[in-house]
C-alpha positions in Angstrom: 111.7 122.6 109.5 111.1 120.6 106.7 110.3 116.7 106.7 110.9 114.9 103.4 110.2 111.6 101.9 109.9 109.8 98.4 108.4 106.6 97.1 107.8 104.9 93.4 105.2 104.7 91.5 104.0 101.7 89.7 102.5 101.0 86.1 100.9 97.8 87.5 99.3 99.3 89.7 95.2 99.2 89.0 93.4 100.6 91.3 89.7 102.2 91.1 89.7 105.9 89.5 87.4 108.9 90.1 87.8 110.8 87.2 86.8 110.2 83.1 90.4 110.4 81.2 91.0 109.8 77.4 94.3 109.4 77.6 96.2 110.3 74.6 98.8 107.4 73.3 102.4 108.2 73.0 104.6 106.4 70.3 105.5 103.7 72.6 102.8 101.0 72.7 104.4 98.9 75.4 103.0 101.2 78.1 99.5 100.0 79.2 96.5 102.2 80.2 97.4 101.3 83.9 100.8 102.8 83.3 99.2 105.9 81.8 96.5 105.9 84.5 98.9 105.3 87.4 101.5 108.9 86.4 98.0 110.4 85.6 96.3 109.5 89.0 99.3 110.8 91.2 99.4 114.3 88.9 96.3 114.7 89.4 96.0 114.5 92.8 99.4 116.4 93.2 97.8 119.7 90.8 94.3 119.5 92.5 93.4 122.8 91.8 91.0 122.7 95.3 94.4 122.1 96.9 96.5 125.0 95.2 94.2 127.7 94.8 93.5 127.0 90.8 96.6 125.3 89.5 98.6 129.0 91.1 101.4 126.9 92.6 102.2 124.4 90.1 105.2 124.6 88.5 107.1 121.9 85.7 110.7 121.2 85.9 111.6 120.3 82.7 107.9 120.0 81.5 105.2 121.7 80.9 102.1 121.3 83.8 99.6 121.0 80.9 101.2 118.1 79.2 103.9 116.5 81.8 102.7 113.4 81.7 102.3 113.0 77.7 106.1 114.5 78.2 107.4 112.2 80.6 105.8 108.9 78.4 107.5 110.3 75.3 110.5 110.7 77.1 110.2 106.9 78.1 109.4 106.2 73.8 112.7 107.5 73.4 115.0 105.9 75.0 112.8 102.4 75.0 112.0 102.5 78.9 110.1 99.5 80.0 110.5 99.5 83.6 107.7 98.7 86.0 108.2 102.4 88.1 106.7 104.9 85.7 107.3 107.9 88.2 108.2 109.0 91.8 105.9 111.0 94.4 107.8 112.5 96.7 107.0 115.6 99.2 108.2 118.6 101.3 106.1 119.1 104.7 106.9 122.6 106.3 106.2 123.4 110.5 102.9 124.7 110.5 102.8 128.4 110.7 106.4 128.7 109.2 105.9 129.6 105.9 103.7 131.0 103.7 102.3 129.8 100.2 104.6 131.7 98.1 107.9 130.7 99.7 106.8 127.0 100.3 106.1 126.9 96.4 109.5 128.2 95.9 111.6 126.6 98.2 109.8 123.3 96.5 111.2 124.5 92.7 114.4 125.7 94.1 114.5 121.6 95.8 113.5 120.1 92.9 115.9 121.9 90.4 118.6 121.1 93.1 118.2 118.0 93.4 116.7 116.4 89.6 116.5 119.7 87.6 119.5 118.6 85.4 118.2 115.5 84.1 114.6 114.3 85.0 111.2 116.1 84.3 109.5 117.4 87.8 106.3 118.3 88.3 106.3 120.7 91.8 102.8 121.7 93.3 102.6 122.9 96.9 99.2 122.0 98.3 97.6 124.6 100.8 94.8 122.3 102.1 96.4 121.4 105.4 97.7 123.0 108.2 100.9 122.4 107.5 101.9 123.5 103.8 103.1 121.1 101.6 104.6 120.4 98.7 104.5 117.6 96.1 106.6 116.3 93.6 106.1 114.3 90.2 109.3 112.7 88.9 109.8 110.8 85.7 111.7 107.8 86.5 113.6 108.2 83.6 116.1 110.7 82.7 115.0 112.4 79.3 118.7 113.3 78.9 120.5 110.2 78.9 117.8 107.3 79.7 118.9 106.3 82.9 116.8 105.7 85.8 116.4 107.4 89.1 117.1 105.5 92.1 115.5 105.5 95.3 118.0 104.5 97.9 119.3 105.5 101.7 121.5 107.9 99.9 119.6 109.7 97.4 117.1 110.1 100.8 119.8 111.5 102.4 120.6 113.6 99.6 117.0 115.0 99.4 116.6 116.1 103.3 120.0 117.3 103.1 119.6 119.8 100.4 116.5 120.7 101.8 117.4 121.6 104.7 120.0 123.7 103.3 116.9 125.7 102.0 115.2 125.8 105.0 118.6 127.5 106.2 119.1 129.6 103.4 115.2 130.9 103.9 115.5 131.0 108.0 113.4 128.0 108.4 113.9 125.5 111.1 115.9 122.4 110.7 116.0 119.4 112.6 119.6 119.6 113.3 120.2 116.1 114.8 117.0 113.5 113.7 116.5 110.7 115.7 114.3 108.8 113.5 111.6 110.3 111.1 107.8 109.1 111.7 105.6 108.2 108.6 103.9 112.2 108.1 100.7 113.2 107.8 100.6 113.6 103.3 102.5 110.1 103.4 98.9 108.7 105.2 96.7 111.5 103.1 98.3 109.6 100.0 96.8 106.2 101.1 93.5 107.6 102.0 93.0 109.3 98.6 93.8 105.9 96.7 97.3 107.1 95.2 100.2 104.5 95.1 102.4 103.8 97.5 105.1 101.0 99.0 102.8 99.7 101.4 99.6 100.0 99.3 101.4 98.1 96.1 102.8 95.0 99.0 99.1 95.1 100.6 97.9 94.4 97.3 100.6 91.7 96.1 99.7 89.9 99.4 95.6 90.2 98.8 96.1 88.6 95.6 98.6 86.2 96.6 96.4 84.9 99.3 93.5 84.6 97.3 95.4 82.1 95.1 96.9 79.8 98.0 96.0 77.1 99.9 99.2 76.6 102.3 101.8 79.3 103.0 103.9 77.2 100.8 101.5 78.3 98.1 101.9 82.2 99.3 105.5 82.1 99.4 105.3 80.8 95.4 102.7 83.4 94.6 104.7 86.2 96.1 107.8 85.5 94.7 106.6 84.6 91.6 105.0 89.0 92.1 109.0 90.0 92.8 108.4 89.4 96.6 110.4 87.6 99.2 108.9 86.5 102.4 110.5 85.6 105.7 108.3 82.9 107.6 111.8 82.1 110.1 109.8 80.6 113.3 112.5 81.9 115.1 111.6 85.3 114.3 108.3 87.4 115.7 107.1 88.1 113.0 106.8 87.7 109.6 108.6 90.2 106.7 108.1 91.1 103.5 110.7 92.7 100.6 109.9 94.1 97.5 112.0 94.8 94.9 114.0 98.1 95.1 113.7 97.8 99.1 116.4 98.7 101.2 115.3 96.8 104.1 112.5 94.3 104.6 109.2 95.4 106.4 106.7 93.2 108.8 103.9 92.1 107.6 101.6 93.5 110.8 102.5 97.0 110.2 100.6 96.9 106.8 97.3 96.1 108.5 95.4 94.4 111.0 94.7 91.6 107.8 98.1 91.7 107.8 99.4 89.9 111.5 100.6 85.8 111.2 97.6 84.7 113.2 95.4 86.9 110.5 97.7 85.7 107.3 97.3 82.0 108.5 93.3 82.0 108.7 92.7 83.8 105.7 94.8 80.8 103.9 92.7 78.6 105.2 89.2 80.4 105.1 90.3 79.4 101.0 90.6 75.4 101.9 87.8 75.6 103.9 85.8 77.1 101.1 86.9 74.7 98.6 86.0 72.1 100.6 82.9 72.9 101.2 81.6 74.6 98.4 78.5 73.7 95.7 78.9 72.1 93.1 75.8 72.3 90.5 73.8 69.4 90.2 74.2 67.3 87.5 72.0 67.6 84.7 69.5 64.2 83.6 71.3 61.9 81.7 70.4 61.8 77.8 68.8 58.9 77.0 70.1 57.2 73.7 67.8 55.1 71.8 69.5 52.8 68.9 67.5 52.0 66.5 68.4 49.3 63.6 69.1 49.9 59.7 69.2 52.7 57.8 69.3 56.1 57.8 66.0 55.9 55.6 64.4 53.7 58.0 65.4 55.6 61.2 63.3 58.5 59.6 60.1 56.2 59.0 59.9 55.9 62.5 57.2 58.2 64.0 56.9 60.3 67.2 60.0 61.0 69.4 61.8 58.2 68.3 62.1 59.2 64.5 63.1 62.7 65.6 
């Protein structure tokens, strides 16, 4: 039984880092360091050699491990990609007990081949730090054969579990044969927790930075859609819901966090008003005082002490 799930990656994305880089530049200078940092952050923590016994199951699609990333930004160069997703993370989770390293890793290259090999650069690295094996993938969001884009959808989802399980058949593995609903796995929270990007991560931090700038929710409504967000504040609904861009369905807000709730959203609005308020100012400085004195410059400098200064 394998569980399966993808999600985008963002350039934009700039979020604290706990490694040194020097990134090298590719030819195409509209790609920031936070683009670069972001593909880097999420290879990195997919290859973590403390996770795959020294880099042993780590395999490139299309790429070579050692320079994927360099490869994946060139490929962007050449076909003039500017788009905000500069990669997807996506993952395989196996039953625990089901499978061992070597077959996980290959059922992962076999996937990934399957389902991107003939036009989009993979990276494939099957961590062995949890229970249950896993394995990560690293796809460039742009196809270095023809420049188009991969999309994330209900039916390239589909498509993914499908083919996987058709692995997990082919290698007598366990399949769910009839899914009722899919919860959010174990790697999908790992992700979070090690600081990597992910939907819910990218709309916590659209709506941290959109509250910080607002006053009323009229304000937060502007500020997120202004960040490619829409917002549903219907009074007839529950609760509130957010859409990004890309989404195929919205999400509510309370499920990102207990900052996250109405009651929560609303006070945090007007913690800001409150602030405002009542905040300091500094206090004004002395008035100069301006002494006028009569004639010419010549005689203004015959006058001694402070006032001929």
């Amino acid at each position: 039984m394998a569980v399966c799930e993808i999600w985008d990656v963002r350039g934009r994305l700039d979020h604290p880092i706990d490694y040194a880089e020097n990134p090298e530049k590719t030819a195409n200078p509209k790609y920031t360091d936070a683009d670069l940092q972001a593909m880097g952050d999420v290879m990195k923590y997919a290859t973590n050699g403390d996770k795959t016994e020294r880099q042993f199951f780590v395999t490139g699609v299309n790429c070579d491990p050692a320079t994927a990333r360099d490869e994946m930004m060139m490929a962007k160069a050449q076909w003039n990609d500017e788009s905000e997703i500069v990669c997807y993370h996506g993952f395989q989770s196996f039953k625990h007990g089901e499978v061992t390293p070597e077959v996980a890793h290959e059922v992962g290259v076999k996937l990934a081949e399957k389902m991107w090999g003939k036009r989009f650069q993979v990276i494939v690295a099957t961590h062995l730090n949890t229970e249950c094996l896993h394995n990560h993938f690293v796809v460039n969001s742009v196809s270095y054969i023809d420049g188009r884009h991969y999309h994330d959808n209900k039916k390239n989802l589909r498509l993914l579990r499908q083919r996987s399980d058709e692995l997990c058949r082919e290698y007598s593995l366990s399949v769910i044969e009839h899914p009722s609903g899919r919860k959010k796995p174990y790697v999908l929270g790992q992700a979070e927790k090690n600081g990597l990007p992910t939907r819910d991560s990218v709309a916590r931090q659209a709506v941290d930075e959109a509250i910080s700038k607002s006053f009323t929710l009229k304000d937060f409504d502007r500020q997120l859609s202004e960040m490619g967000y829409r917002i549903n504040f219907d009074p007839n609904r529950k609760y509130w819901t957010i859409i990004g861009k890309g989404w195929q369905r919205p999400k509510r807000l309370y499920k990102l966090g207990e900052d996250y709730t109405n009651e929560r959203i609303t006070e945090r609005i007007k913690e800001n008003s409150y602030a405002v308020k009542f905040s300091r100012f500094a206090e004004p400085t002395k008035p100069v005082k301006v002494i006028r004195v009569k004639g010419t410059l010549k005689d203004a400098k015959k006058i001694g002490g402070l006032r001929g200064l």
